[in-house]
C-alpha positions, 0 to 999 in steps of 0.5 A: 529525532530524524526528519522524513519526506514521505512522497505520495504522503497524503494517501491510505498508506502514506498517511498512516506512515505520516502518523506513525513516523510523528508519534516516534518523535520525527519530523514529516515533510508529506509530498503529494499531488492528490491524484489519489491521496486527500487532504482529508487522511492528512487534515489533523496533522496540519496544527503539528509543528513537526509536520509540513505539506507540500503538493507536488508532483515528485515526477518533477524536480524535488526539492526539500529545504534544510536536512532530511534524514529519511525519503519514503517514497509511497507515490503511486497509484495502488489500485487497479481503478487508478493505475488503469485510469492513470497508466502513463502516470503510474509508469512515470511515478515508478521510474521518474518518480523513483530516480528524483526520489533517490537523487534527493536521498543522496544529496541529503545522505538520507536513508531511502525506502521504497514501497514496492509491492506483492504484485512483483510477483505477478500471479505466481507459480510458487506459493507462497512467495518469498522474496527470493522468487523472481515472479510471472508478470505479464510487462505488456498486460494491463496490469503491466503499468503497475507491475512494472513500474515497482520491478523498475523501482526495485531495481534503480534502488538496487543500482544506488544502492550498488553504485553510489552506496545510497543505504536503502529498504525494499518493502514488498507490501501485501493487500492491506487494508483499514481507515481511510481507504477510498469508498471508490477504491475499487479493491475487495474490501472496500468494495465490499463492504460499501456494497454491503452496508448499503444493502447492494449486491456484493460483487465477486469478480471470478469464481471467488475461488482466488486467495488474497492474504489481507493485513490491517493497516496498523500492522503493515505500518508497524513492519515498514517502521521496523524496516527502516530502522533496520540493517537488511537492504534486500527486499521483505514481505510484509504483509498477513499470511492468512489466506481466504478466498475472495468468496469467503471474504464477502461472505464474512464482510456480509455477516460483518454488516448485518447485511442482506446483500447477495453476492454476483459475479462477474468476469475475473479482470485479465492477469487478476493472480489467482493466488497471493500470499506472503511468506514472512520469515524473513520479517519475522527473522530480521524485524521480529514482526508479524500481524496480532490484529486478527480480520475480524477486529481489521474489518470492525475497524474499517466498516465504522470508519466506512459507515461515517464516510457513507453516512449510514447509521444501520444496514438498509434492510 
C-alpha cells in the first residue's frame, strides 16, 4: 500500500479523498493551512494510525519525512467568495503552490495528480466540453485569479511531465457537490439550500437561465482514484453531464426541502460561463467511470448534512 500527501486535505474535496485513499488501505499525510478547509472534515481520522495532519502553508517549502508514493495536490481556494477574497493567495497556491508540489513529487519519484478544474474552459464556445478544447477565459477578469492560476498549474505539470519525466495526472473537476461543503460557500447549492431550509428567499444570480452539470461528491472522488491508478497523463473530465439550469436546480432544492421560499434575482457576477458541461467519454473510455448517484438521492444527502450543520429539525414555514 502506497503513501500519499494530500495538500489542501482538510477541505470539502481533499478530505473525502483522505477518506477514500484510507479505505483503499494507504497511508495519508493531509497538508493545510485551513484558509478554507476545517479541522472539523478531518476530525475522525486523527484516532487513524494511517493518517497524519500537518498545517502548513504548501506555497512554502514542503517537506515530508520517509517515502511517499502519491502527491495530490488539491490546495486552493474553489469557490468564487474564496478566491475573490484571497486572489494573491489563489494565484500563489497555483503557481508556487504547484512547483513545490511537484519538486517534492520528484524527490520522492512520487506520482503526481493535480486537481484542475471545468473553469479552464472559461465560459465556453463549445458545448460540451471535452478536454481537447482549449477554452474562452478572460486572464484579466475576476475570475481570472482562479482560471489562471489552474491553466498555469496544468501547464507546469505538463512541463515536468516533459522535462524531468515526473508521472503525473490532470483532473478537470466539474461542480461538485455533497457533505461537508461550507453553509458559506457561496456556490448554488448550498446556497440554496441554507436559504431554503431556513425559509429565506433563494437567490438566483441571472435569469436562471445558465446550466451547471452538478456531480455528487462520492462519484467525483471515485473517478479521481480511477485516475490516479491509471496510465492516461493528459487531462480527464470528471464531472456528471446532467444538465439543469441554475432556475431548475432552486426549483428542485425548494421542493427537496419542503420549503416556502421564493426565488429572487440578482444580477449574473462578471465572466459567470453561461453554460458547463462535461463531455465524459474519455473517462468512460480510459477509467471505465461514470456518476450512478442520481441528484435527487445527491441533494437528500447533502440537505441531512446541512440541516445538523444548521440545526434545523424542520423547514420554518
Amino acid at each position: 500500500m502506497a503513501r500519499a500527501l494530500i495538500t489542501g486535505g482538510a477541505g470539502f474535496l481533499g478530505s473525502h479523498l483522505c477518506d477514500k485513499l484510507i479505505a483503499e488501505g494507504h497511508s495519508v499525510v493531509c497538508m493545510d493551512n485551513l484558509i478554507t478547509g476545517s479541522l472539523d472534515n478531518i476530525e475522525h481520522l486523527f484516532g487513524n494510525s494511517r493518517f497524519q495532519f500537518v498545517e502548513q502553508d504548501v506555497t512554502n517549502f514542503i517537506h515530508v519525512p520517509g517515502d511517499v508514493h502519491f502527491v495530490l495536490h488539491f490546495a486552493s481556494p474553489a469557490s468564487p467568495i474564496d478566491y475573490l477574497q484571497y486572489p494573491i493567495q489563489t494565484l500563489k497556491v497555483g503557481s508556487l503552490g504547484t512547483h513545490k508540489a511537484l519538486g517534492l513529487a520528484l524527490d520522492k519519484g512520487a506520482r503526481f495528480l493535480l486537481a484542475s478544474t471545468s473553469e479552464v474552459y472559461g465560459d465556453p464556445l463549445i458545448h460540451p466540453q471535452e478536454e481537447s478544447y482549449w477554452g474562452n477565459v478572460n486572464p484579466i477578469g475576476i475570475r481570472g485569479v482562479y482560471d489562471e492560476a489552474k491553466r498555469f498549474a496544468e501547464a507546469i505539470t505538463m512541463a515536468y511531465h516533459r522535462y524531468h519525466g515526473l508521472d503525473t495526472r490532470i483532473v478537470r473537476i466539474f461542480n461538485t457537490y455533497g457533505p461537508r461543503m461550507r453553509v458559506d460557500d457561496g456556490r448554488a447549492i448550498p446556497a440554496f439550500l441554507s436559504q431554503a431550509l431556513a425559509g429565506e428567499p433563494v437567490t438566483v444570480f441571472g435569469d436562471g437561465g445558465q446550466t451547471r452539470s452538478v456531480c455528487y461528491v462520492d462519484d467525483l472522488i471515485d473517478g479521481i482514484y480511477r485516475l490516479l491508478l491509471s496510465d492516461e497523463v493528459e487531462p480527464v473530465n470528471i464531472g456528471n453531464p446532467d444538465e439543469i439550469s441554475v432556475q431548475g436546480l432552486a426549483e428542485e432544492i425548494i421542493a427537496l426541502t419542503g420549503s416556502t421560499s421564493e426565488i429572487i434575482y440578482k444580477p449574473l457576477p462578471q465572466d459567470d460561463p453561461k453554460i458547463r458541461q462535461p463531455d465524459i467519454g474519455k473517462a468512460r473510455e480510459i477509467l471505465h467511470w461514470e456518476p450512478v448517484v442520481q441528484r435527487r438521492e445527491g441533494l437528500q444527502k447533502t440537505m441531512e448534512y446541512f440541516r445538523t450543520k444548521l440545526g434545523i429539525e424542520q423547514v420554518i414555514r
